[in-house]
Each structure stands twice: as structure tokens, then as C-alpha cells.
C-alpha positions as CSV (number, residue, x, y, z in Angstrom):
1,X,9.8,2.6,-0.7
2,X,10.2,4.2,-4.3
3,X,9.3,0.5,-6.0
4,X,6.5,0.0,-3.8
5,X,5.3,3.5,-4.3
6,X,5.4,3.0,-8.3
7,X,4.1,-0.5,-8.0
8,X,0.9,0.0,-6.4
9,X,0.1,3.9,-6.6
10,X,1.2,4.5,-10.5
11,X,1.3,1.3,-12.3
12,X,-1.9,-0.2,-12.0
13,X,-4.2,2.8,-13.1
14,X,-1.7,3.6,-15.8
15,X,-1.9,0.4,-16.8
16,X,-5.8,0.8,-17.0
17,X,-5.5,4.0,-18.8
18,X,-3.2,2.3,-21.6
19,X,-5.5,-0.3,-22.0
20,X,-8.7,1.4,-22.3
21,X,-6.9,4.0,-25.1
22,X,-5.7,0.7,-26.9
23,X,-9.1,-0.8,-27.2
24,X,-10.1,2.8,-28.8
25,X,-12.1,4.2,-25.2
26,X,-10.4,7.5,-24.3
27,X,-13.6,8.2,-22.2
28,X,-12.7,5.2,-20.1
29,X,-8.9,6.4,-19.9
30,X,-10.2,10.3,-17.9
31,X,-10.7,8.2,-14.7
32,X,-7.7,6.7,-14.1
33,X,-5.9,9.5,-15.7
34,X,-6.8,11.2,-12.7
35,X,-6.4,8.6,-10.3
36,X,-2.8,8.5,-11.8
37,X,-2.1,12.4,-11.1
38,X,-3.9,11.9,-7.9
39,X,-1.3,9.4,-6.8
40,X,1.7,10.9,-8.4
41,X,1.2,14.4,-6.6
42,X,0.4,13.0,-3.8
43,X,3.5,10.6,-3.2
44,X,5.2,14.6,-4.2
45,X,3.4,15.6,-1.1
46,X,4.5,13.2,1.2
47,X,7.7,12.7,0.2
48,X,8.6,16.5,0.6
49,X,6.4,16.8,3.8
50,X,8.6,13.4,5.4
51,X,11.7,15.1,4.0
52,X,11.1,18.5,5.6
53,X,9.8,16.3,9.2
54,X,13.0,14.1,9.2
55,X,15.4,17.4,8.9
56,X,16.6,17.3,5.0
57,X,17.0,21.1,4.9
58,X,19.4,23.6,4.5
59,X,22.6,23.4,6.7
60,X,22.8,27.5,5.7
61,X,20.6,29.6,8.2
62,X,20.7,32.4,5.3
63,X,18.9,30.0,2.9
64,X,16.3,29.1,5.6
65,X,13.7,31.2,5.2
66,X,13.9,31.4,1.7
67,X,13.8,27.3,1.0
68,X,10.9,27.1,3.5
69,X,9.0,29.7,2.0
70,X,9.6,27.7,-1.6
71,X,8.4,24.7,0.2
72,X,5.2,25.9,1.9
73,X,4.3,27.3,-1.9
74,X,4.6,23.8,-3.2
75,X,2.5,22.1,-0.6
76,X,0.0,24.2,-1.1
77,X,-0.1,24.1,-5.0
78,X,-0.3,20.3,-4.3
79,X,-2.8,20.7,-2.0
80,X,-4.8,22.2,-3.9
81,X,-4.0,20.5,-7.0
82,X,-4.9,16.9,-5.5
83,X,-8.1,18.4,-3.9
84,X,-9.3,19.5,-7.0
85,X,-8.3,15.7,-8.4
86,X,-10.3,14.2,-5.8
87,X,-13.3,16.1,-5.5
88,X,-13.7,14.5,-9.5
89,X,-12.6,11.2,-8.5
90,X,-15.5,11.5,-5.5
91,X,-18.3,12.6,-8.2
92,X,-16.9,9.8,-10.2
93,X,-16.9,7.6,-7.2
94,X,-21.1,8.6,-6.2
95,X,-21.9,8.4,-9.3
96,X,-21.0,4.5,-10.2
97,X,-22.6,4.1,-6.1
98,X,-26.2,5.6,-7.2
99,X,-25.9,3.6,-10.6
100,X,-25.0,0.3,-8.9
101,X,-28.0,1.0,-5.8
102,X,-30.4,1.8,-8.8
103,X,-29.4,-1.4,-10.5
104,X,-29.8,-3.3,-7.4
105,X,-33.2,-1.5,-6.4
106,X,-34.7,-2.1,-9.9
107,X,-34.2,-6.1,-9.5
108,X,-35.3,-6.0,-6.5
109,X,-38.6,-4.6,-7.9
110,X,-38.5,-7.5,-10.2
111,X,-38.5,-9.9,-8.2
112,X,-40.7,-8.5,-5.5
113,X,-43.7,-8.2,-8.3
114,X,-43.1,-11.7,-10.2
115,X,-43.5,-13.3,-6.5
116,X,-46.6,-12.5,-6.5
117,X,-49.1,-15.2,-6.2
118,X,-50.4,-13.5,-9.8
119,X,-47.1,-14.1,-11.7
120,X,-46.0,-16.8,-9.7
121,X,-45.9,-18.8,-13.1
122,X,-43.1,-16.6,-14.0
123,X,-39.8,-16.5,-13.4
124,X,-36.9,-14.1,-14.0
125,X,-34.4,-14.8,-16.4
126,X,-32.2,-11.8,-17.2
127,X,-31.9,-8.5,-15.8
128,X,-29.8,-5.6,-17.4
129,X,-29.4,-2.1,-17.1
130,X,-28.5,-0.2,-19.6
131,X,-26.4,3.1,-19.2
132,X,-26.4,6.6,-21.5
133,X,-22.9,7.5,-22.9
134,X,-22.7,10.3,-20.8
135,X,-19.5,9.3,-19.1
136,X,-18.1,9.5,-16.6
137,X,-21.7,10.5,-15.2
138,X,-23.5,7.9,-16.7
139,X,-27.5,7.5,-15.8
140,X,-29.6,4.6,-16.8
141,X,-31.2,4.9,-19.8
142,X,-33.2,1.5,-19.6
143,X,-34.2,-1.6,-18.1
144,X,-34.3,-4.9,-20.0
145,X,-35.9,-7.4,-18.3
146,X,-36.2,-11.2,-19.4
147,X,-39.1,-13.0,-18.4
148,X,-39.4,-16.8,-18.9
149,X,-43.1,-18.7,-18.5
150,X,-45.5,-20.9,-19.6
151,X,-46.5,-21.1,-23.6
152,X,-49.1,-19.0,-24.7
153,X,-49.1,-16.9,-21.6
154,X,-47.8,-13.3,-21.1
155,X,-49.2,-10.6,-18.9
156,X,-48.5,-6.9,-20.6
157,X,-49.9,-5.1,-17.2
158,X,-46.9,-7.1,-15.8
159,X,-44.7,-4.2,-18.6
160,X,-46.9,-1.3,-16.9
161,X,-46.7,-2.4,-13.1
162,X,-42.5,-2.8,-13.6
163,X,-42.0,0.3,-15.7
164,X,-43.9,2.3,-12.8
165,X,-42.1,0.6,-9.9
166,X,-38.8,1.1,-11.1
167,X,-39.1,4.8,-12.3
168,X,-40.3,5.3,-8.6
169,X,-36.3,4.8,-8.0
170,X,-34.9,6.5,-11.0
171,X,-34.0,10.3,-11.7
172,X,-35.1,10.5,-14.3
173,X,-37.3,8.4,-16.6
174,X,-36.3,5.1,-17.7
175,X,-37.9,2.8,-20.1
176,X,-38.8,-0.6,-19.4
177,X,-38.6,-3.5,-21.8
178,X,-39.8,-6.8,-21.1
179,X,-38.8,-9.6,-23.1
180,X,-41.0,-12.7,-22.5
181,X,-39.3,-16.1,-23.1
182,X,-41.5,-20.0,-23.1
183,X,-40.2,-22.5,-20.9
184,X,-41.5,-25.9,-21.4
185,X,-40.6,-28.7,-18.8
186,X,-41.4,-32.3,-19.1
């Protein structure tokens, strides 16, 4: 039970911490730092809540009270200690959701205005979102869009109609680039 504890609670986000400190991003490293204590205090917790169930105590009645009194401390330090771990691992958590819904929401705008019998010609080739440096609460900054169509043609409202549509599901404003590309088929 102890190898299978350490083999899939501690050793994978440790491992993740290690390597995001070795390639120089200690801002990386504070998430699965926590998940790490997270998983550490918790095993703590079960393993002296199991312990206590299954009758490891005192054989002493005089020592009793006092070692149950000791015990109910620690489970609520690690109570408390693990909520307050995973209440940050939870805004850590929504965060990467509402970043990952507003990536998907902002292609979808994409794609919704280029099939448009207007920019039908058009066709998208890259989308990216780029992300501030605010980690671990990181918002998108902007919206790099690559367009590919005919030679000679480009359409800027097409840069004005996509800049307002995907604001409408940002926070906060984002800019828009549009990169237009020629395609020529034979």
C-alpha cells in the first residue's frame, strides 16, 4: 500500500516539479508543489484516520484520553492544512477551465465568421492564444489568427468583425491579430 501510495500520489507531481525547476520555470514548479503537499498530508490523514478505525491505539486506559486528544489535534491541523491546499489547487483548476472554454469559444468565432458566404474564399490556417505571465492565473492577452486566401485579396473589416466577436467572450480586452497568408492551387 506504502509503494503504491508513493508511486502514484508523490512521484509523478514531484517529478513535474523537478523538471519544470531544471528547465529554469519555478512558476511552473508552485502547482504541483502543492499537489505534492496536497497528497503527502493527505495519505498522513488517512493513514492515521485507518489506524485509529482498525484499533492501533493505546493498550493503557490512562494514556487514552491523552493520545486521542493528540490525534483529534492533528486531524484537524491536516484538515485544515489540505483545505487550504485545495481551495489553490481549485482556483488553479477554474482558471486553466475558463482559459481553455475561452480558447475554444474564440475559434469557434473564427470559424463561424469565415463561413460566411462573404469570406468563404478564406480559410483558417492557424489559431493561437496567447497567455500573460501572470501565473498561475494566467488570462489571454491575445488572439493570433492565420488566415490563408486568394492573392491579392484581404478583407481588414474581417480584423474588426473578429476582434469584436471574440472580446464579447473575453474579461477583459484582448487584441486581435490577423495574419493573412496566399494560397495558390493549380
Amino acid at each position: 500500500l506504502v509503494g503504491v501510495m508513493i508511486a502514484a500520489a508523490l512521484i509523478p507531481p514531484a517529478g513535474v516539479a523537478g523538471i519544470t525547476l531544471a528547465w529554469g520555470q519555478p512558476t511552473a514548479a508552485i502547482g504541483a508543489t502543492v499537489l505534492v503537499l496536497v497528497n503527502l498530508l493527505s495519505v498522513n490523514l488517512a493513514g492515521l484516520l485507518t489506524l485509529w478505525y482498525a484499533g492501533y491505539r493505546p493498550e493503557n486506559l490512562f494514556q487514552m484520553g491523552e493520545t486521542e486528544q493528540r490525534v483529534r489535534h492533528r486531524i484537524v491541523g491536516l484538515v485544515v492544512i489540505v483545505l487550504v491546499f485545495a481551495v489553490f489547487l481549485g482556483g488553479i483548476t477554474y482558471a486553466s477551465y475558463e482559459a481553455g472554454n475561452f480558447e475554444q469559444d474564440a475559434r469557434n468565432e473564427v470559424e463561424t465568421v469565415l463561413s460566411d458566404g462573404q469570406y468563404e474564399s478564406y480559410e483558417l490556417l492557424e489559431f493561437q492564444v496567447v497567455m500573460n505571465d501572470n501565473y498561475p492565473f494566467r488570462n489571454p492577452e491575445r488572439v493570433v489568427v492565420t488566415i490563408g486566401g486568394p492573392p491579392g485579396e484581404s478583407a481588414p473589416e474581417l480584423a474588426d468583425i473578429l476582434h469584436e466577436r471574440i472580446n464579447d467572450h473575453a474579461d477583459q480586452p484582448v487584441s486581435v491579430e490577423i495574419r493573412y497568408v496566399e494560397i495558390l492551387r493549380r
